[in-house]
PyMOL Python script that loads the backbone (N, CA, C, O; Angstrom):
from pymol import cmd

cmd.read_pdbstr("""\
ATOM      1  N   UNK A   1     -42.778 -51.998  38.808  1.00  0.00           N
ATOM      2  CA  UNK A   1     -43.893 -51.139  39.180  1.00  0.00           C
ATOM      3  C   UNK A   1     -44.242 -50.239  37.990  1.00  0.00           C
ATOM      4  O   UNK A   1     -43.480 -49.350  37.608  1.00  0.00           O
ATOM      5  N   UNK A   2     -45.142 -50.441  37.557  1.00  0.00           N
ATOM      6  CA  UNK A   2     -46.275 -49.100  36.274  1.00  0.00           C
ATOM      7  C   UNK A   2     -46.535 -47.628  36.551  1.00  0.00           C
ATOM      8  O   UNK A   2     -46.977 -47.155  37.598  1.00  0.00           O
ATOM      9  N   UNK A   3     -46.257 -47.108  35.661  1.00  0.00           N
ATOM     10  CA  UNK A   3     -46.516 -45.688  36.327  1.00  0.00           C
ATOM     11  C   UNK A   3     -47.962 -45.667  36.987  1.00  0.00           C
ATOM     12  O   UNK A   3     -47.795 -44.988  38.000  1.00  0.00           O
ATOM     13  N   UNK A   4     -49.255 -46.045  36.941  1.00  0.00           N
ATOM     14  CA  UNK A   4     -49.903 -45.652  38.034  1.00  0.00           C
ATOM     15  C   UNK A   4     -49.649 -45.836  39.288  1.00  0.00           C
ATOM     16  O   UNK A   4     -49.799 -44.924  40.102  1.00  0.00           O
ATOM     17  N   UNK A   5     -49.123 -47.344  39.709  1.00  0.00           N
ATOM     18  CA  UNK A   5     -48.522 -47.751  40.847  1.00  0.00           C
ATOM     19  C   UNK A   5     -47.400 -46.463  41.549  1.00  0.00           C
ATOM     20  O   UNK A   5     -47.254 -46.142  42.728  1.00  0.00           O
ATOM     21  N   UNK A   6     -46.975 -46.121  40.761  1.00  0.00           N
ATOM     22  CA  UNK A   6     -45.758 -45.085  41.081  1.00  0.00           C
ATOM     23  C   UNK A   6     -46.575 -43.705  41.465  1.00  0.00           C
ATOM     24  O   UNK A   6     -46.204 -43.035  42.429  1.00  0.00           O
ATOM     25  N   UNK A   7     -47.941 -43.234  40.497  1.00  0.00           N
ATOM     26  CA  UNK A   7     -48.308 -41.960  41.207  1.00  0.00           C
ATOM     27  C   UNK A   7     -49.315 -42.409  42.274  1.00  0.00           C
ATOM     28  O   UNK A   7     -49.988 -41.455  42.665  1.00  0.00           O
ATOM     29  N   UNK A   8     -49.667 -43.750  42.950  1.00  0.00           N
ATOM     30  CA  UNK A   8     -50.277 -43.821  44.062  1.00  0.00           C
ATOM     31  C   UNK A   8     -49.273 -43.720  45.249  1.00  0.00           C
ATOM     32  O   UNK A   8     -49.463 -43.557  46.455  1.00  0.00           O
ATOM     33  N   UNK A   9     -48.033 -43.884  44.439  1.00  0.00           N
ATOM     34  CA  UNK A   9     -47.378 -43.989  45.731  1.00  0.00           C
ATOM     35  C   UNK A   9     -47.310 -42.474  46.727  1.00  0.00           C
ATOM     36  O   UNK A   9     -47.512 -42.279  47.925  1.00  0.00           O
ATOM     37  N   UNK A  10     -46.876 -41.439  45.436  1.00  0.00           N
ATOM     38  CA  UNK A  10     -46.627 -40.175  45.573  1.00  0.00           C
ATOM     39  C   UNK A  10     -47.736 -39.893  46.017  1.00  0.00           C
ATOM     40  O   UNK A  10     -47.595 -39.237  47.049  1.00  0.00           O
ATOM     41  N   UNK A  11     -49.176 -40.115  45.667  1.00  0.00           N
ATOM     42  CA  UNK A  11     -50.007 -39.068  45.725  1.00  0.00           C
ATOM     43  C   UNK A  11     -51.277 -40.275  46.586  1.00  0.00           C
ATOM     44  O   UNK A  11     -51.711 -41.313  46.087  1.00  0.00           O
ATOM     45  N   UNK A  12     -51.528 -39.856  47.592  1.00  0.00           N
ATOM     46  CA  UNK A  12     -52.336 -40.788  48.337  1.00  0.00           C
ATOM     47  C   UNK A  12     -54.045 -41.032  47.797  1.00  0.00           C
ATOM     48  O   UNK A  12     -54.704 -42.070  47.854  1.00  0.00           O
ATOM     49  N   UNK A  13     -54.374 -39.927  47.369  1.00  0.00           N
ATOM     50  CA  UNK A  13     -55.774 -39.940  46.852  1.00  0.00           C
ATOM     51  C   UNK A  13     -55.983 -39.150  45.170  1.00  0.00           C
ATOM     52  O   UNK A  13     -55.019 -38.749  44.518  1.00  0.00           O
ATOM     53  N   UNK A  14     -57.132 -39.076  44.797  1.00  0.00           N
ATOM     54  CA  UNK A  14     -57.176 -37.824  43.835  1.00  0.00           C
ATOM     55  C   UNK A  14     -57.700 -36.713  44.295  1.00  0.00           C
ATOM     56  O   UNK A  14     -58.106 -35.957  43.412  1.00  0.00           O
ATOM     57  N   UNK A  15     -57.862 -36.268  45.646  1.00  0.00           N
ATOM     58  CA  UNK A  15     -58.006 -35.007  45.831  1.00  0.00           C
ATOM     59  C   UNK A  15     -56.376 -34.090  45.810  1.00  0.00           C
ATOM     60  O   UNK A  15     -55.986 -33.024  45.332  1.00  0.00           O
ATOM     61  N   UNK A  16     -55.754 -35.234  46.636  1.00  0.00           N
ATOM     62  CA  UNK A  16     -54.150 -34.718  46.986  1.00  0.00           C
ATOM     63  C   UNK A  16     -53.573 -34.221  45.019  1.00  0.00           C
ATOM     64  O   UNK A  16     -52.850 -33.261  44.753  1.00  0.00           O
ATOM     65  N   UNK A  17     -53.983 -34.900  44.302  1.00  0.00           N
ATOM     66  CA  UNK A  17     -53.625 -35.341  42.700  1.00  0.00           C
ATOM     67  C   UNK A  17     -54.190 -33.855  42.218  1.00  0.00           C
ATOM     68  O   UNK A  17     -53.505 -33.139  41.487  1.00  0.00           O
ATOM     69  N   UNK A  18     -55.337 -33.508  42.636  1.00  0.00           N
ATOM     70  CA  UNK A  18     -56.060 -32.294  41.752  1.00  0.00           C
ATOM     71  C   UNK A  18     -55.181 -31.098  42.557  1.00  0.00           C
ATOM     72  O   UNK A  18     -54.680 -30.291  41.775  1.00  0.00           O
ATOM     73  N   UNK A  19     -54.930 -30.866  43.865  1.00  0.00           N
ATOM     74  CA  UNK A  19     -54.590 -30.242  44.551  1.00  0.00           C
ATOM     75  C   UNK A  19     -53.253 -29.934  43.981  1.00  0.00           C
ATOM     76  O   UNK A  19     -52.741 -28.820  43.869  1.00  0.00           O
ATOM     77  N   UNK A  20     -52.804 -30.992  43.665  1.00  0.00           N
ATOM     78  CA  UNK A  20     -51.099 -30.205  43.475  1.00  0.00           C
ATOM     79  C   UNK A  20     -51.030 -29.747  41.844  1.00  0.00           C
ATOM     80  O   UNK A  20     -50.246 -28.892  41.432  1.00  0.00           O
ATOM     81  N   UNK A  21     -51.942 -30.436  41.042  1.00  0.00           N
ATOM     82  CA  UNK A  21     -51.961 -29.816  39.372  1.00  0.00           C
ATOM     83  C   UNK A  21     -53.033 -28.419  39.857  1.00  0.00           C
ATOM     84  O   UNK A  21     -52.794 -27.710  38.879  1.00  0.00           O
ATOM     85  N   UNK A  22     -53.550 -27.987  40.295  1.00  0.00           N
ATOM     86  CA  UNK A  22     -54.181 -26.533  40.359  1.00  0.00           C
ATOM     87  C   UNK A  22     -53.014 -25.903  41.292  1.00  0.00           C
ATOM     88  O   UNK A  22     -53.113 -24.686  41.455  1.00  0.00           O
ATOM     89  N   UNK A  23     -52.238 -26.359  41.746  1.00  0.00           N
ATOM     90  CA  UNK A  23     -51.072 -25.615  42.456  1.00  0.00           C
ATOM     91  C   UNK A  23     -50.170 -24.852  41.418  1.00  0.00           C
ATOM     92  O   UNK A  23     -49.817 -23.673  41.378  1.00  0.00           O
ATOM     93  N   UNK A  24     -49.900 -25.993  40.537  1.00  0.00           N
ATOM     94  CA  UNK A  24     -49.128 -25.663  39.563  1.00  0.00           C
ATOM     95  C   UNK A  24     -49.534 -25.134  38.574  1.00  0.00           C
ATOM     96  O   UNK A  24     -48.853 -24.409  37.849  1.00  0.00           O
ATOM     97  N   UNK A  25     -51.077 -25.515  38.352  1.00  0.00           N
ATOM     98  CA  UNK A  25     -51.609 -24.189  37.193  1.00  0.00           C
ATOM     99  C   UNK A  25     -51.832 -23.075  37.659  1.00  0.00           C
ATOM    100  O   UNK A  25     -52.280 -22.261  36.853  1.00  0.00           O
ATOM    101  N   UNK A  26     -51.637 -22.642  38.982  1.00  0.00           N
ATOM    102  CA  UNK A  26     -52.097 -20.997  39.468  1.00  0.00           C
ATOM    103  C   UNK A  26     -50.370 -20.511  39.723  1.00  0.00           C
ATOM    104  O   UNK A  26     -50.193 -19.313  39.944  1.00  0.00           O
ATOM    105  N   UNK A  27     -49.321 -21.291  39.695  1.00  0.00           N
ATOM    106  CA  UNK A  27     -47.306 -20.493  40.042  1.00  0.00           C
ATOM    107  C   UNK A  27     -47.780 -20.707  38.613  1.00  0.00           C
ATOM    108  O   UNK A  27     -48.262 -20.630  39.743  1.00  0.00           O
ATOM    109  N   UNK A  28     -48.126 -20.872  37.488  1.00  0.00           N
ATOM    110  CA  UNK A  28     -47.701 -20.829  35.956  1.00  0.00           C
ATOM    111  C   UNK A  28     -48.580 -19.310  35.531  1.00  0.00           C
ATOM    112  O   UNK A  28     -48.130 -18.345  34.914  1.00  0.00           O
ATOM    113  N   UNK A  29     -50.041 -19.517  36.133  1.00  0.00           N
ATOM    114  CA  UNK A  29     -50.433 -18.287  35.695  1.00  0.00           C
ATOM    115  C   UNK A  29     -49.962 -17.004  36.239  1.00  0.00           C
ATOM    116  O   UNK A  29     -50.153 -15.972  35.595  1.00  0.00           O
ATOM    117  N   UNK A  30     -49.393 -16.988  37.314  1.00  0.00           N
ATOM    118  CA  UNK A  30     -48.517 -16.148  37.934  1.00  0.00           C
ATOM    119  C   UNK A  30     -47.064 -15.777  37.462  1.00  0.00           C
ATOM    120  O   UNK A  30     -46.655 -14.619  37.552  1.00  0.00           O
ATOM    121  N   UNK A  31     -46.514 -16.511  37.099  1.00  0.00           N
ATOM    122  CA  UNK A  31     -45.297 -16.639  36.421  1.00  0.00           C
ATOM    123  C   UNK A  31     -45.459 -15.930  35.458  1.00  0.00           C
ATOM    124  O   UNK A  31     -44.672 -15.020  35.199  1.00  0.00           O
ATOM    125  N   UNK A  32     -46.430 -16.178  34.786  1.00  0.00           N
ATOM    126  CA  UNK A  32     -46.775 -15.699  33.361  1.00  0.00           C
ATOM    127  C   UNK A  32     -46.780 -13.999  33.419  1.00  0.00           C
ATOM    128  O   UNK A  32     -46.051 -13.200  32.831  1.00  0.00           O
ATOM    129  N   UNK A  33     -47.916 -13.771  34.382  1.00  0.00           N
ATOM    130  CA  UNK A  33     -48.109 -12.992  34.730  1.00  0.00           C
ATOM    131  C   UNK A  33     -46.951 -11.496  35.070  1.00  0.00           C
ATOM    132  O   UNK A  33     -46.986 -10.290  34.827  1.00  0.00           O
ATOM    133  N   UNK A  34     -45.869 -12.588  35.853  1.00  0.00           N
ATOM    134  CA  UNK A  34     -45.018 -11.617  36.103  1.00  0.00           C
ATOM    135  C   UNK A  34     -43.684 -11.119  34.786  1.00  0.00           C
ATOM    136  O   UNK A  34     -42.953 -10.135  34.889  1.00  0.00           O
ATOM    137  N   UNK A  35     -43.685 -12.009  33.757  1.00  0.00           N
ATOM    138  CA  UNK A  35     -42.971 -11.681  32.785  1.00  0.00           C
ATOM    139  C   UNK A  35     -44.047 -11.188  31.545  1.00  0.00           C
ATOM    140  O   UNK A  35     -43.778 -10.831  30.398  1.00  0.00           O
ATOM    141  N   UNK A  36     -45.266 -11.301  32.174  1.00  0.00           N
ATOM    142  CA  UNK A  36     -46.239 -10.154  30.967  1.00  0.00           C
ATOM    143  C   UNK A  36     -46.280 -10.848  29.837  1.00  0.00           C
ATOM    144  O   UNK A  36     -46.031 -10.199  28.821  1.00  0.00           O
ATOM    145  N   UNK A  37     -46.667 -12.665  29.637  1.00  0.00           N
ATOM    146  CA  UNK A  37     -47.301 -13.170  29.456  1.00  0.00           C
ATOM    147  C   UNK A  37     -48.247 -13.757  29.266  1.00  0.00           C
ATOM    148  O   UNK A  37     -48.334 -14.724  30.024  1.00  0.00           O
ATOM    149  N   UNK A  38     -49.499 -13.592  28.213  1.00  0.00           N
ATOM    150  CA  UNK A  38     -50.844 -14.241  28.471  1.00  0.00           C
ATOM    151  C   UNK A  38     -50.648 -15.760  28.938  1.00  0.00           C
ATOM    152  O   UNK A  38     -49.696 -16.494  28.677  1.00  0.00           O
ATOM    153  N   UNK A  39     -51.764 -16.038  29.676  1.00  0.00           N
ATOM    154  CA  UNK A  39     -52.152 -17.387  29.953  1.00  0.00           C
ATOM    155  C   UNK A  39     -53.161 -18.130  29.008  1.00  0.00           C
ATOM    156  O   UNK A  39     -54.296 -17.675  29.148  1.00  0.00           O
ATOM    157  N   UNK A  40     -53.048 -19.461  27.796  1.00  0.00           N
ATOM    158  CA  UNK A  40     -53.927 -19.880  27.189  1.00  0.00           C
ATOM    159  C   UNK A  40     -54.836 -20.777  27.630  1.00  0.00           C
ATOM    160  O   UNK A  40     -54.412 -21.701  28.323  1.00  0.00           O
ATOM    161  N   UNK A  41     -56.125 -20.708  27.358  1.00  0.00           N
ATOM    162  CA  UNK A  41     -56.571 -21.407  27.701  1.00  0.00           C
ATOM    163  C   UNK A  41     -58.169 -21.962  26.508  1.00  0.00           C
ATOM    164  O   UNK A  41     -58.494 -21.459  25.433  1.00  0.00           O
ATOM    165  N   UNK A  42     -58.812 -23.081  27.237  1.00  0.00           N
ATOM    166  CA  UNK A  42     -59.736 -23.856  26.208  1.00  0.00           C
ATOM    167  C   UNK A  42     -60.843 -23.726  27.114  1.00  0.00           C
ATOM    168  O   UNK A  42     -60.889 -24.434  28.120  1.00  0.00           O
ATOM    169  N   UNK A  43     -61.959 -22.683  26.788  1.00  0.00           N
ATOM    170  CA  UNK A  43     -63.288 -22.611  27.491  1.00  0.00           C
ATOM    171  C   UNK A  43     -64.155 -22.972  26.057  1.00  0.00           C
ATOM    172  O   UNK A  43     -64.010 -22.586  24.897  1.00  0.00           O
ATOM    173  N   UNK A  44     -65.244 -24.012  26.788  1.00  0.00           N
ATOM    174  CA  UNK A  44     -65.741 -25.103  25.453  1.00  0.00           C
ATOM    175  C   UNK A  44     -65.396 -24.881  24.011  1.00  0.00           C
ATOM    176  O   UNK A  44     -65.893 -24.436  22.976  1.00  0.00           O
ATOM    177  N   UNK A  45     -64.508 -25.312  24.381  1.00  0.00           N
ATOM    178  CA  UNK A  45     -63.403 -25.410  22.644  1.00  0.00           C
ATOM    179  C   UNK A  45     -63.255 -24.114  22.186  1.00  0.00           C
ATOM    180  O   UNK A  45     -63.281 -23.943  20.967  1.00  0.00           O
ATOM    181  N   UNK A  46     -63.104 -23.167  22.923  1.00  0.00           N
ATOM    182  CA  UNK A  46     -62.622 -21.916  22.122  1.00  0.00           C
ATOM    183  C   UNK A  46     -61.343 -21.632  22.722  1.00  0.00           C
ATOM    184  O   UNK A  46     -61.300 -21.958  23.909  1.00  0.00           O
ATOM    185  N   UNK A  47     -60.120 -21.040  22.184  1.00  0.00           N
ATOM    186  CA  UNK A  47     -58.717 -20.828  22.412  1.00  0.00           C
ATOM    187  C   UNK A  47     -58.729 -19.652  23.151  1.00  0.00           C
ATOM    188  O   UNK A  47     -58.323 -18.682  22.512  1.00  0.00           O
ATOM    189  N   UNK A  48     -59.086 -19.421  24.364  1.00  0.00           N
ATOM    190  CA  UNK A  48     -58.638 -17.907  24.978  1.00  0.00           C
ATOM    191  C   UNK A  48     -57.382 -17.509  25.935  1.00  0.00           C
ATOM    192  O   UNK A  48     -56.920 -18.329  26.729  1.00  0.00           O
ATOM    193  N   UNK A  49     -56.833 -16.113  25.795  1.00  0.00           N
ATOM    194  CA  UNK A  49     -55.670 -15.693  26.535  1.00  0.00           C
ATOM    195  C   UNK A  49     -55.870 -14.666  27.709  1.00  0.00           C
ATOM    196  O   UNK A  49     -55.922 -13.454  27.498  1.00  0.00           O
ATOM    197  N   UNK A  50     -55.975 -15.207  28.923  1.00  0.00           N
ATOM    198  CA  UNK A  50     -56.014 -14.734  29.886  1.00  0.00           C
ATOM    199  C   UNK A  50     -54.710 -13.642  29.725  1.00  0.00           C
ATOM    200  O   UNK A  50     -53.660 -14.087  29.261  1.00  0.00           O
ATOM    201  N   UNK A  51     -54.806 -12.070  30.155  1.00  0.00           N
ATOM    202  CA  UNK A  51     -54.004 -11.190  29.438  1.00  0.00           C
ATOM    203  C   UNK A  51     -53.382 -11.485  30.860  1.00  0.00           C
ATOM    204  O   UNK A  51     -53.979 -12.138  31.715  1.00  0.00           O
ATOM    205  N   UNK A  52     -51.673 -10.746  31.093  1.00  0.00           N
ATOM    206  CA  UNK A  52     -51.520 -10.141  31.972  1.00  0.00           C
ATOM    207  C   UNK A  52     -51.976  -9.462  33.461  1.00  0.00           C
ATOM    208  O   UNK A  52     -51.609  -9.518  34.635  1.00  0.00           O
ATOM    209  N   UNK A  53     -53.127  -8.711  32.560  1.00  0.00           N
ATOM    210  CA  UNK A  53     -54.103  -7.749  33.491  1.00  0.00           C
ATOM    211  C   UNK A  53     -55.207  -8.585  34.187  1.00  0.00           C
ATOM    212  O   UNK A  53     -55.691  -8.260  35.272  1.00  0.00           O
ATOM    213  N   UNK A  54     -55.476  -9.396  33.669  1.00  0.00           N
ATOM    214  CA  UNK A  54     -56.648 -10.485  34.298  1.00  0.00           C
ATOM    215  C   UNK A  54     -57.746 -10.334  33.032  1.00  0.00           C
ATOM    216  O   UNK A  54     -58.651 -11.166  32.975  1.00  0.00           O
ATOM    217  N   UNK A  55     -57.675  -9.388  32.128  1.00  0.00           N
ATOM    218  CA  UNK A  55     -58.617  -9.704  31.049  1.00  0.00           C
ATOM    219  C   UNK A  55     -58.713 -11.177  30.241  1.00  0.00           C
ATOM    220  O   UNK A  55     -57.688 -11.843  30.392  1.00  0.00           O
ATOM    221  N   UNK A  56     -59.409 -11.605  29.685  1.00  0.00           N
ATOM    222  CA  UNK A  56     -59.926 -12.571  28.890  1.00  0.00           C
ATOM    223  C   UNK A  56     -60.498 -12.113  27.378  1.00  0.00           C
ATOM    224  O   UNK A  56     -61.546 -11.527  27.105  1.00  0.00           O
ATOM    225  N   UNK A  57     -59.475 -12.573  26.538  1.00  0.00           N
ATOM    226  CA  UNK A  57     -59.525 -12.305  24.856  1.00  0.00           C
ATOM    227  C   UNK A  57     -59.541 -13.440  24.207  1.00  0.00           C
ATOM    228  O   UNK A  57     -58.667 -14.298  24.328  1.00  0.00           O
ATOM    229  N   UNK A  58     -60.340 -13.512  23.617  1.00  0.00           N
ATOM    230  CA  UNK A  58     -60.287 -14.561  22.345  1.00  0.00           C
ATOM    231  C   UNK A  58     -59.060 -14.084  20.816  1.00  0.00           C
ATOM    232  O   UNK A  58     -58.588 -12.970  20.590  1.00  0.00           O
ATOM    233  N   UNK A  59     -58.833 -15.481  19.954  1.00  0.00           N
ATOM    234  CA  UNK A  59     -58.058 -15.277  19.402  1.00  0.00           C
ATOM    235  C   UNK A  59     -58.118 -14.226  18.250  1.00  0.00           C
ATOM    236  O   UNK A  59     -57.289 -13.475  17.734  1.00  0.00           O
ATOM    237  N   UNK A  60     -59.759 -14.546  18.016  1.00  0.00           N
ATOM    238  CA  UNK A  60     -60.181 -13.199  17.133  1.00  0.00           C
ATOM    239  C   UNK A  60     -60.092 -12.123  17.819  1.00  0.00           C
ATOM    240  O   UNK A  60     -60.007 -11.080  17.172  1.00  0.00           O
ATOM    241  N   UNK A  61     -60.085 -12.060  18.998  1.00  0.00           N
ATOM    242  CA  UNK A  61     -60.414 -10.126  19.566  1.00  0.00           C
ATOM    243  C   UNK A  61     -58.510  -9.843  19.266  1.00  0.00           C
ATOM    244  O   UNK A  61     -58.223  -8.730  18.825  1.00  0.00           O
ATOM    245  N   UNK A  62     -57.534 -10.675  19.473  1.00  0.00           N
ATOM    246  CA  UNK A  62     -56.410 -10.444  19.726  1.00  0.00           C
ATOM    247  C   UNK A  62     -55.843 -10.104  18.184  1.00  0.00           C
ATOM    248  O   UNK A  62     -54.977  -9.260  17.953  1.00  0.00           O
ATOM    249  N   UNK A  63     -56.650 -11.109  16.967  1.00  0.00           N
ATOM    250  CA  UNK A  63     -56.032 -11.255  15.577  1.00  0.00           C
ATOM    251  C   UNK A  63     -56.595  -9.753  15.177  1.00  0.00           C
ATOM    252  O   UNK A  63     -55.807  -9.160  14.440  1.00  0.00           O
ATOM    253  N   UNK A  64     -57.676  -9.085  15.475  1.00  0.00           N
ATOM    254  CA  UNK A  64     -58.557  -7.949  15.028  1.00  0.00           C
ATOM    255  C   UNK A  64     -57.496  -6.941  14.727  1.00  0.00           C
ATOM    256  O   UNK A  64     -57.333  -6.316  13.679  1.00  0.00           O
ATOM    257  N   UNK A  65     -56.536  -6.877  16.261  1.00  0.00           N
ATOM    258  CA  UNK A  65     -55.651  -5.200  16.219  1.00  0.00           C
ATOM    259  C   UNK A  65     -54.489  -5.496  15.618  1.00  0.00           C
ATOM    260  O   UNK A  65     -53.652  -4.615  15.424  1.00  0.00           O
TER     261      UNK A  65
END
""", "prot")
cmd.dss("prot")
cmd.show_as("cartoon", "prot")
cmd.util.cbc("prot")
cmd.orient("prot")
């Protein structure tokens, strides 16, 4: 059996598929969150860090201070 065969097994559709990777990207941004960690991220190709606080900085606003 191929790994796709193997994640149909687990995962019945691609809604069930999106559902559990946004599960796990919102306990990571939380996680993050709670050890006062930014969250990175790629909004149309630019590198930004969701702060702690819920702000949103780019790498220049962060390289500036």
């Amino acid at each position: 059996m191929n790994k796709e065969n193997n994640l149909s097994v687990i995962f019945n559709n691609d809604d069930e598929l999106v559902k559990t990777f946004n599960s796990a990207i919102d306990f990571a941004i939380e996680e993050n969150k709670k050890f006062g960690v930014p969250s990175v991220f790629s909004i149309e190709g630019t590198m930004v860090f969701q702060m702690p606080d819920g702000t949103i900085k780019t790498e220049k606003e962060l390289l500036e201070k």
